[in-house]
N, C-alpha and C positions, 0 to 999 in steps of 0.2 A: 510484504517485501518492501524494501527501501529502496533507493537509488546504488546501493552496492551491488544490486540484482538485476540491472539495467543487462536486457541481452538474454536473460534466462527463457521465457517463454519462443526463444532461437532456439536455443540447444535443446527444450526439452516441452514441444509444441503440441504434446496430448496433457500438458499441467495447466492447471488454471490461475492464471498468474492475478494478484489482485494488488494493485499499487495505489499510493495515493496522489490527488494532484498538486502539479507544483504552483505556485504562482507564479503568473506571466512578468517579465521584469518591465517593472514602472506601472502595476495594474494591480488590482485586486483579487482575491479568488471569488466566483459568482457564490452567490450561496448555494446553487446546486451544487458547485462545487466542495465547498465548507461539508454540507451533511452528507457527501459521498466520503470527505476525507473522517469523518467523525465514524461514517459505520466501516473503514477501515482499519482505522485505529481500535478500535473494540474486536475486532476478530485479532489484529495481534498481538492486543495485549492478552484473550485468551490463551493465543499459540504462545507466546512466551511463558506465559508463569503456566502451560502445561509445559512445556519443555523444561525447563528449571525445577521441578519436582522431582526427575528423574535422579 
């Protein structure tokens, strides 16, 4: 999910919600941070191009 989904894991709190992190302003992201947003990004781009097939 992206930040358009900010709230969702509120309304619908038995889903597991998986975001990635932002960077803090005027800072860098840690690299724990970096390979958390990297193995994010590879599950959406799976969920996207399965969803686009339809």
């Amino acid at each position: 999910m992206d930040l358009g989904f900010t709230g969702f894991e509120k309304d619908y709190p038995d889903t597991l919600v998986i975001m990635p992190k932002k960077k803090p302003k005027g800072k860098e992201l840690t690299d724990d941070a970096k390979a958390w947003n990297r193995i994010v990004s590879g599950f959406r781009v799976l969920v996207e191009h399965a969803t686009l097939r339809r």
